[in-house]
N, C-alpha and C positions, 0 to 999 in steps of 0.2 A: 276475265283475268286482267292485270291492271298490267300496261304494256313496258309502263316504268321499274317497275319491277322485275320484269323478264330483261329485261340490260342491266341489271345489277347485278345477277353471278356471274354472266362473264365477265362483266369488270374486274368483279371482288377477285375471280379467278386468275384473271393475268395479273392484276396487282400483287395476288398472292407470288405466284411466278416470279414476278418481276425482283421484287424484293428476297427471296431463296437464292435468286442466279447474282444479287448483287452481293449480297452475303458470302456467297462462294466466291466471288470474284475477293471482296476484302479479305477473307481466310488465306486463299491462295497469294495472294499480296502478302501477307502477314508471313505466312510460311517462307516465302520465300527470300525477303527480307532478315529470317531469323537464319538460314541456309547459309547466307549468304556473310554475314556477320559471324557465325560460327566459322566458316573458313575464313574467313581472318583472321581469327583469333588462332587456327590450328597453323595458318602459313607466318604468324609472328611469332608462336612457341616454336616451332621449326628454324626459324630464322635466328632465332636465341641459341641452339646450341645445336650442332651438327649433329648429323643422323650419325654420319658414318667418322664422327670420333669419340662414339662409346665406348669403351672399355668393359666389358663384363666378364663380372668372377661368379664364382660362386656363392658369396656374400654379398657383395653388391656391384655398384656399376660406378664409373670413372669418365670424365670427359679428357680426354689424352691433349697432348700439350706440346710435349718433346720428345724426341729419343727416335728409338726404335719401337714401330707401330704392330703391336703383334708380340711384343716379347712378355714370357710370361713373370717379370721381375719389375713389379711396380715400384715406383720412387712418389710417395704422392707430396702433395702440394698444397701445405694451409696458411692463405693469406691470415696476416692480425697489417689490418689494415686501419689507420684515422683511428680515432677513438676507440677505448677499449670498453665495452659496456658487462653486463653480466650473462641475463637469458635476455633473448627478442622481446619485445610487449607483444602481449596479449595479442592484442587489436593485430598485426600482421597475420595471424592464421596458419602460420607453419615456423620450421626453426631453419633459419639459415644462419650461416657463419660471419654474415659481417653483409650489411647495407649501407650506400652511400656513404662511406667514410666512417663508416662504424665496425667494430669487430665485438660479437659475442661471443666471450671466454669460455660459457658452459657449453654452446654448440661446437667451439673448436674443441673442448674437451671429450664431447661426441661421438667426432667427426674420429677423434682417434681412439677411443674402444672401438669404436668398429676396426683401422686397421685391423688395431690387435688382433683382431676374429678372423680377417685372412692372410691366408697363409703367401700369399701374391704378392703381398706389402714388402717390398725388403730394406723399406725406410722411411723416414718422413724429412721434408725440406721444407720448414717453417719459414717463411717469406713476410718478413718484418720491415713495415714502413709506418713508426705509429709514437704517439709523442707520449703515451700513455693513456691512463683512464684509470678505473676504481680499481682499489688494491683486491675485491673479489675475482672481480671478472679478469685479472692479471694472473693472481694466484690459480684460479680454473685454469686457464692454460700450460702454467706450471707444472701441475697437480696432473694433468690429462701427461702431459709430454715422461712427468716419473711414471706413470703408473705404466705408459705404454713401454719405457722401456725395461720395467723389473717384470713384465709381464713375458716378452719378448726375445728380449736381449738384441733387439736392432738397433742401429742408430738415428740421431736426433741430429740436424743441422739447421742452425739458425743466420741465415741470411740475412744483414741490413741491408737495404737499399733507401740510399737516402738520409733516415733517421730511424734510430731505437733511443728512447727514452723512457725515465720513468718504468711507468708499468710497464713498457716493454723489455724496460732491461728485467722487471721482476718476473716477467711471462719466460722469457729466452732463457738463461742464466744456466737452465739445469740441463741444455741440449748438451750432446757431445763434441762440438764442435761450433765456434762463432767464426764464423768473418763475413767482414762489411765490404760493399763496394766502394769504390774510389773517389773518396771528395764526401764521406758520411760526418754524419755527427752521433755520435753514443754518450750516455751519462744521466748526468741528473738524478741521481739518487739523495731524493727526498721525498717528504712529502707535502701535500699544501692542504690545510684546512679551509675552516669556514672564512669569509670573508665579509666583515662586518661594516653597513656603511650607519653613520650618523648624524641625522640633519638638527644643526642645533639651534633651536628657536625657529622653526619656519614660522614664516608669515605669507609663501602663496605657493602653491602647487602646481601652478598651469601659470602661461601669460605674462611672465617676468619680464625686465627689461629687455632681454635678447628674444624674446617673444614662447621662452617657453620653458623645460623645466622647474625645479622647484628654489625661490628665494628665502634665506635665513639671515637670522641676525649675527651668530653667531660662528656660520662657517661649516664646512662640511668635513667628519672626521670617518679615515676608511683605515680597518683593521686588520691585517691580515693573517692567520693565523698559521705559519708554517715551521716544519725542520728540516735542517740539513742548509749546510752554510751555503747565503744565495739563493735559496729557494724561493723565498718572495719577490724576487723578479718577474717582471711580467704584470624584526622589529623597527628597520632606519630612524624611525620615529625617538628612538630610546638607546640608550646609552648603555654598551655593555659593563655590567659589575667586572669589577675585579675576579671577583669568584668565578662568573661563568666563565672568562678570559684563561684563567689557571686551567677550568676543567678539561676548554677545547684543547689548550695549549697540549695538558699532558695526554688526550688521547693519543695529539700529531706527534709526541716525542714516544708514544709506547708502538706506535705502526713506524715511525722512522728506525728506532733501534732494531724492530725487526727485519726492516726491510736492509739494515747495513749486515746483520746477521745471515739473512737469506743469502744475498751478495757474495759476503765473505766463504761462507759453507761451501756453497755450488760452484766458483770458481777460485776455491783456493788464495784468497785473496785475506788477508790482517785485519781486521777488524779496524785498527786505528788507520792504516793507509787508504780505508774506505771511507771512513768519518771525517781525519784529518788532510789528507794529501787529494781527495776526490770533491769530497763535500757533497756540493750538489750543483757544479756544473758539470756542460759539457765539452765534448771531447773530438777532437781529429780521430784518422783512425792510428796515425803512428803515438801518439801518445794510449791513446784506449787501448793499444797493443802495450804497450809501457807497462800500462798497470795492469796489464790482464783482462783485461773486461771483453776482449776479442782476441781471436786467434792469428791473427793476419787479414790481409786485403787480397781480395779475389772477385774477380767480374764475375755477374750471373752463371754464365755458363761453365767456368771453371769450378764455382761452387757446385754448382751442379754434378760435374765429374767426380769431384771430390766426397759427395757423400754416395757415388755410386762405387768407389774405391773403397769406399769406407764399410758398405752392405756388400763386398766380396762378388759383385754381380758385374765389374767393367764395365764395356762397352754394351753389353747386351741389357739394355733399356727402358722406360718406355715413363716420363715425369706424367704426372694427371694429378687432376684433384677432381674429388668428389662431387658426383652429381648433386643437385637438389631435392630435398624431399619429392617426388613425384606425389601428384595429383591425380585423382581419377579423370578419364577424358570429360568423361560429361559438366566437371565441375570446372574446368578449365574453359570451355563453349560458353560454358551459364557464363563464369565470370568474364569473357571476352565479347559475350553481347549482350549481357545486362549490366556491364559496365560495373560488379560488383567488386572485384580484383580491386586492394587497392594500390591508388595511384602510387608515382612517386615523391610527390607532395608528401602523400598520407606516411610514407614510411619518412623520410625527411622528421617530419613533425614526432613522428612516432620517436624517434634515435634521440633527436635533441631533448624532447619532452622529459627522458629519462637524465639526460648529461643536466637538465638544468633542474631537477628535483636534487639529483645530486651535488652539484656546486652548493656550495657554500655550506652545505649540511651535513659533510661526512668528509672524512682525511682522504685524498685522490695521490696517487703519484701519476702526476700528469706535472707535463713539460711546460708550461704559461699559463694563463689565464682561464681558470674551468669555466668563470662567469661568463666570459665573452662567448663563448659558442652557444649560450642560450638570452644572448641582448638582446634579442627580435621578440621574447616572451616575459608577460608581465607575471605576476605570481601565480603559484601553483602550475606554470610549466602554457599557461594560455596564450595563444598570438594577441599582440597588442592591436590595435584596429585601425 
C-alpha cells in the first residue's frame, strides 16, 4: 500500500471539516449582521411615530396630536403642504398625503372618505401652508372636502398658516369656515400657463463669454402665458406662432374664469369684485377678511377650539391625523437592510420630476415661478450633471 496515499484522507477529511466550520462561521456572520440591521430598521420605524399616540377606531388608526387623549370625538388634521401635486408617482410604492414640501390632492381626498366612514371623526381641520400647484390636484381636495361634507353633514375648517395661495385658495374655499394666523398672505387668483423661452439666432451653447450658457445674435425672448391681472409676476430653439400663443392663452383664460367662478360660488363673493377689485394678487389678513376670502384671524389653537365649537364636541377632544399606509413587518426589515426603501433624495426627485413635467405644459394656479422649482433639471424632468 503506497504510504502517500494513506495521509491523504485524513487530510482531504479535516480540509473537508475545515471548510463546513468556516462556512458556518460566514453564515452565522451573515445572519447576524442581517439581525441586526433588521432592528435598526424596526428602532427607526418606532422612532418615526410613537407607539403610545395611536389612536384606533374601528375604521382605522390616528397618530394623536392634541387635545384630550382618549376622547372618543376625533378633530383630524390634513396638512396641504409646499406644492400641490395630484396622485404620488409610481416609483414611491405607497400613497401618502404630501412628501417634502409637496401635497397630493387625490390622497388628501382619500384620506377623507375614510373620515367619512367613521363615525369618531366629528370634523376635519385642513391645515394650509401652500402657494398652490395643478388646478387637478387643488380641485381633489375641493372635491374630497364637498363630498365629505354632503356626506356627513360635519364641518370643514381651513386654517392658513403662513400662506394660502392659488390652488390653495382653490382647494380651501368650499370649507365651512377660513381663518388665517397673524401676519398671512391669501390670494392670487389666477392662473399661469406655459412659459416660453426663445433664443434667436444662437451661435454657441456651452463656453460663451461669461464661460457658459447659450450666445445669440439676436437676444433672448421669454413668454409668459398667464390670467388674472399681475399674475405673470414672478422648443427654445423656435419661435412661437401666433396661433399657438392664442390657443395657450385661451385655455389660461377658460381655467382662470372658472377658477373666479369657483371663488365666487363657495364664498359668496361677485364675480366682478373677484376679477376686478382682487385680480390676482395677494393679500393681508385684514383686507382678505374685506373681501371675504377669510373669516377672520385666529392663532392655531384658537382655530382649533373653534372647529371643535363648531362639531358641537367643546372641550372633549382629541386633534390627530391619519396614520400612513402600513407596511407589512417583513417588508419594512427587507427595505431597512437591503437598503431598498426609497431614500429621500429619491422622493425629492420623485415630487419635483412631476412639478417640472408640469411647468410650462399645462395652466397651474400656483403663486410664482412653476419653472423654478424644477431649474436643477434638464428636459423631460432629468438631473443635469
Amino acid at each position: 500500500m503506497d504510504v502517500t496515499q494513506f495521509w491523504k484522507i485524513p487530510l482531504k477529511i479535516f480540509g473537508m471539516t475545515l471548510f463546513a466550520f468556516i462556512s458556518f462561521l460566514v453564515i452565522l456572520f451573515l445572519f447576524g449582521a442581517f439581525f441586526i440591521s433588521a432592528g435598526l430598521g424596526v428602532g427607526s420605524m418606532l422612532a418615526r411615530e410613537d407607539i403610545t399616540g395611536i389612536v384606533s377606531t374601528e375604521d382605522q388608526s390616528y397618530t394623536f396630536i392634541s387635545g384630550k387623549n382618549g376622547s372618543q370625538n376625533i378633530l383630524i388634521s390634513l396638512p396641504v403642504e409646499g406644492v400641490i401635486l395630484g396622485s404620488p408617482p409610481q416609483e414611491l410604492g405607497q400613497s401618502p398625503m404630501g412628501w417634502f414640501n409637496a401635497t397630493y390632492g387625490y390622497s388628501i381626498q382619500k384620506a377623507l372618505e375614510k373620515a367619512a366612514e367613521d363615525d369618531q371623526v366629528k370634523g376635519v381641520f385642513l391645515h394650509v401652508q401652500s402657494p398652490g400647484g395643478t388646478i387637478f390636484g387643488s380641485m381633489a381636495i375641493h372635491e374630497g372636502i364637498e363630498a365629505f361634507q354632503k356626506s356627513t353633514g360635519k364641518p370643514v375648517l381651513s386654517f392658513i398658516e403662513g400662506l394660502s395661495a392659488s390652488g390653495g385658495i382653490m382647494a380651501m374655499v368650499g370649507a365651512d369656515a377660513i381663518y388665517a394666523d397673524y401676519g398671512s398672505y391669501i390670494g392670487s387668483i389666477g392662473v399661469i400657463g406655459a412659459a416660453l423661452t426663445y433664443f434667436d439666432q444662437p451661435t454657441a451653447t456651452e463656453g460663451g463669454i461669461l464661460g457658459g450658457g447659450i450666445v445669440t445674435r439676436g437676444g433672448i425672448e421669454h413668454t409668459i402665458i398667464s390670467a388674472g391681472r399681475g399674475k405673470d409676476l414672478g422648443n427654445p430653439f423656435r419661435r412661437a406662432t401666433d396661433e399657438e400663443i392664442r390657443t395657450l392663452q385661451q385655455g389660461a383664460d377658460i381655467e382662470y374664469e372658472n377658477f373666479v367662478r369657483h371663488v365666487s360660488e363657495n364664498r359668496k363673493i361677485p364675480e366682478t369684485t373677484v376679477r376686478d377689485r382682487m385680480g390676482a394678487q395677494i393679500f393681508d389678513n385684514r383686507t382678505a377678511q374685506e373681501l371675504g376670502l377669510i373669516d377672520g384671524t385666529l392663532s392655531r389653537n384658537a382655530a382649533i377650539t373653534k372647529l371643535a365649537e363648531m362639531a358641537g364636541v367643546g372641550g372633549d377632544f382629541q386633534l390627530a391625523r391619519p396614520r400612513r399606509t402600513p407596511t407589512k413587518l417583513w417588508q419594512d426589515l427587507l427595505f431597512s437592510s437591503a437598503g431598498g426603501k426609497p431614500s429621500e433624495a429619491e422622493f425629492r426627485t420623485a415630487a419635483r420630476r412631476q412639478i417640472c413635467l408640469g411647468a410650462g405644459r399645462m395652466p397651474m394656479a400656483y403663486y410664482g415661478d412653476p419653472a423654478a422649482l424644477c431649474a436643477e433639471y434638464g428636459a423631460g424632468g432629468r438631473a443635469r450633471p
